[in-house]
C-alpha positions in Angstrom: 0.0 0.0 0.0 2.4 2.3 1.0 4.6 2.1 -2.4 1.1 2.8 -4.3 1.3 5.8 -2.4 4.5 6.6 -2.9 3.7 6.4 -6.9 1.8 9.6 -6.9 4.3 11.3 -4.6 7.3 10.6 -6.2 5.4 11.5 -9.6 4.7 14.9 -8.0 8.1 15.2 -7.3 9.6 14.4 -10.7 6.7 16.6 -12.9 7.3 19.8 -10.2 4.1 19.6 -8.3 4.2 20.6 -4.8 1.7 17.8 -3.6 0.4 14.4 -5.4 -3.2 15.9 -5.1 -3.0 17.4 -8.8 -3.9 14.1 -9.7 -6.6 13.8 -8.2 -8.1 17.3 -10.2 -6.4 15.8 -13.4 -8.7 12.5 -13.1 -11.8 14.6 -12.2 -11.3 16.8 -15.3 -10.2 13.5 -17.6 -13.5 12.0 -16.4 -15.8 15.1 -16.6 -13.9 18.0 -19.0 -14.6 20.5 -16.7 -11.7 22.9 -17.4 -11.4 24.2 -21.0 -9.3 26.9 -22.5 -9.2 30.5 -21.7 -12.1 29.4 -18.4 -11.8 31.2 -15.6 -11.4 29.0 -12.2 -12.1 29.9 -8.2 -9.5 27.3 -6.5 -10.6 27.2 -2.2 -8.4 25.8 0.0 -5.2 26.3 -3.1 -2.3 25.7 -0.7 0.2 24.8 -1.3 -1.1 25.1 -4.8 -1.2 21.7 -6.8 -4.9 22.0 -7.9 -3.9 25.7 -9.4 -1.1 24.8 -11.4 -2.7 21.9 -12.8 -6.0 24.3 -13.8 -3.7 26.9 -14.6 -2.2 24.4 -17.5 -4.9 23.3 -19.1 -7.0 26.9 -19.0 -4.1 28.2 -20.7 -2.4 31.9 -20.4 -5.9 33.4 -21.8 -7.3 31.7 -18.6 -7.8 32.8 -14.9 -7.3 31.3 -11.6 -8.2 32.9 -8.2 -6.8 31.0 -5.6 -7.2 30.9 -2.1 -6.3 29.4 1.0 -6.4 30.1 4.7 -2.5 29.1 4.7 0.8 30.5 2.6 2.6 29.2 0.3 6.0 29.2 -1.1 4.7 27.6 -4.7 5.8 30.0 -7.6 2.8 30.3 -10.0 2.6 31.1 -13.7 1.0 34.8 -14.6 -2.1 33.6 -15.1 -3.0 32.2 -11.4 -3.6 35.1 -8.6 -3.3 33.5 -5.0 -4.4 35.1 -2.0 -4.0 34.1 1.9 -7.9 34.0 2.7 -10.4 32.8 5.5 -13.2 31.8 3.1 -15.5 32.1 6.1 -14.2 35.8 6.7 -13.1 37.0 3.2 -12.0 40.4 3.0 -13.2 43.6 1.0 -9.6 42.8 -1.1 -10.7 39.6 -1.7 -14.5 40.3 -2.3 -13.1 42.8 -4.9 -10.8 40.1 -6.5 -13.8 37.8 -7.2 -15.6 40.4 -8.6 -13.0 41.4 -11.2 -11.7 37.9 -11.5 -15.1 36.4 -12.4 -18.1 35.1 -12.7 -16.4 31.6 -12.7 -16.5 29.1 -15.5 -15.2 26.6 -12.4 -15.0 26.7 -8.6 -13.1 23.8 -7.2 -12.4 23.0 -3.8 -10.2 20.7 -2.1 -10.9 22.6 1.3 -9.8 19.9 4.5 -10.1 21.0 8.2 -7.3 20.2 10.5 -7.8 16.8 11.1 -8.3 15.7 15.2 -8.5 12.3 14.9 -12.5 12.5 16.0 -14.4 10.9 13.4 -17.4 13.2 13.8 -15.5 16.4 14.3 -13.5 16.0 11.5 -16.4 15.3 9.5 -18.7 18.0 10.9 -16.0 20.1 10.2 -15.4 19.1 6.3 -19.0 20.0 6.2 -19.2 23.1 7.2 -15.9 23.7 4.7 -18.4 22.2 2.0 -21.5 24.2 2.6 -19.5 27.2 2.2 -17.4 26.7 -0.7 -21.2 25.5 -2.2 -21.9 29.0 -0.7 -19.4 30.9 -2.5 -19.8 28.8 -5.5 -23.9 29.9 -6.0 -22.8 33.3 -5.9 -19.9 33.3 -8.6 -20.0 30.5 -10.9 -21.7 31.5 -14.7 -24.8 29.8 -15.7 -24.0 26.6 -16.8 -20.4 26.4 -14.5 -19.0 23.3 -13.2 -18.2 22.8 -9.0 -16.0 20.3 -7.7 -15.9 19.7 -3.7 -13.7 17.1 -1.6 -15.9 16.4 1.3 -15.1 13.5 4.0 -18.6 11.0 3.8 -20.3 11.8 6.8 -23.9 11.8 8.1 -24.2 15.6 6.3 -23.7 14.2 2.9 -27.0 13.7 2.0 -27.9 17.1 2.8 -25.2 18.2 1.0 -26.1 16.4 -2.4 -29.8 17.5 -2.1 -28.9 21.1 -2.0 -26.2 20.3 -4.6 -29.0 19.3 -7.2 -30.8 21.9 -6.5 -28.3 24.2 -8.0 -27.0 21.9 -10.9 -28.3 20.0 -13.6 -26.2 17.1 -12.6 -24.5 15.8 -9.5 -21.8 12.8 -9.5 -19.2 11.2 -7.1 -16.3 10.0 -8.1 -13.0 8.9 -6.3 -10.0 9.2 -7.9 -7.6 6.5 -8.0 -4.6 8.8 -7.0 -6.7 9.0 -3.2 -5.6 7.0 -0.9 -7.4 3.8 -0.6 -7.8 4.6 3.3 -8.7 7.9 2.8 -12.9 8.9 3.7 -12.6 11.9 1.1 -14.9 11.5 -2.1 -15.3 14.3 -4.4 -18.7 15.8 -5.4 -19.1 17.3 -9.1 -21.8 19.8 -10.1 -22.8 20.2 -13.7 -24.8 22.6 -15.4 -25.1 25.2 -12.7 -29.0 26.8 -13.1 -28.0 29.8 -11.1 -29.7 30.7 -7.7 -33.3 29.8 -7.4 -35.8 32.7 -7.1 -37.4 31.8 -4.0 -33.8 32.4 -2.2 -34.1 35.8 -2.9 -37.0 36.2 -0.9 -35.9 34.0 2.4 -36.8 35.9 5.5 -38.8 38.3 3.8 -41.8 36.9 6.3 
């Protein structure tokens, strides 16, 4: 097991990625062709900045990525990918203003993870809660018809989570890349087709 892992790592290493996790995007866009030339792409929870290299390639220098994470990094990214150190549950005005400029969003992927205690439950409530608001960020800045891709850890919230997910997208898969590790409780949710925000959200709490 361990030298299956080691495949992906060592593959990092030797094609310049700062984590194996790339390959995990690179089979989700294989199997789905979310990212296209010249798209522009929200990357949550970027650090240290695998997933936005990889969109960054195949989106080309006419393409965009805003990427974010609540941590630094020391990655060194092409012109075309903007990174920001960012609490996506506080965002600030400078941020705000970059999604504004930078989008709407052809894509907003996600590969968001909460510090990990060990707790089953915490870490999963947790992962939630990183879910509902990349979901949240996603409904406000993806174009019609966008594409969202979300690692969550399965969890009792998951069905929730889907349910809202098809409310917002024509369709809604799973999928689990074989570059995860076969322990790992992460699965990765893909929404197709966004429909933009329903009306009747507009009008919540107006009662």
């Amino acid at each position: 097991m361990k030298k299956y892992r080691d495949h992906y790592f060592l593959k990092a290493k030797r094609e310049n990625y700062p984590a194996r996790s790339v390959y995990k995007l690179k089979e989700i866009d294989k199997r789905f062709g979310i990212l296209k030339q010249g798209m522009r792409v929200l990357d949550l929870g970027a650090a240290p900045g695998s997933w936005s290299l990889g969109a960054a390639e195949k989106i080309g220098p006419s393409g965009r990525v805003l990427a974010a994470d609540i941590q630094t990094t020391e990655t060194v990214f092409p012109s075309n990918v903007t990174f920001m150190q960012e609490d996506v549950f506080e965002r600030s005005a400078e941020f705000e203003q970059a999604l504004s400029e930078t989008g709407p969003f052809d894509v907003v992927i996600s590969d968001m993870a909460p510090k990990t205690t060990g707790h089953k439950f915490t870490d999963q409530a947790r992962s939630s809660n990183l879910c509902f608001e990349a979901l949240a960020v996603a409904s406000l800045h993806l174009v019609e018809g966008g594409s969202f891709v979300v690692k969550i850890f399965m969890g009792p919230d998951v069905e929730a989570y889907v349910k809202q997910m098809r409310t917002l997208f024509t369709a809604v898969k799973s999928f689990k890349p074989k570059s995860s590790r076969s322990e790992s409780k992460e699965t990765f949710y893909i929404g197709l087709g966004f429909k933009g925000l329903p009306e009747f959200s507009e009008q919540e709490g107006e009662d």
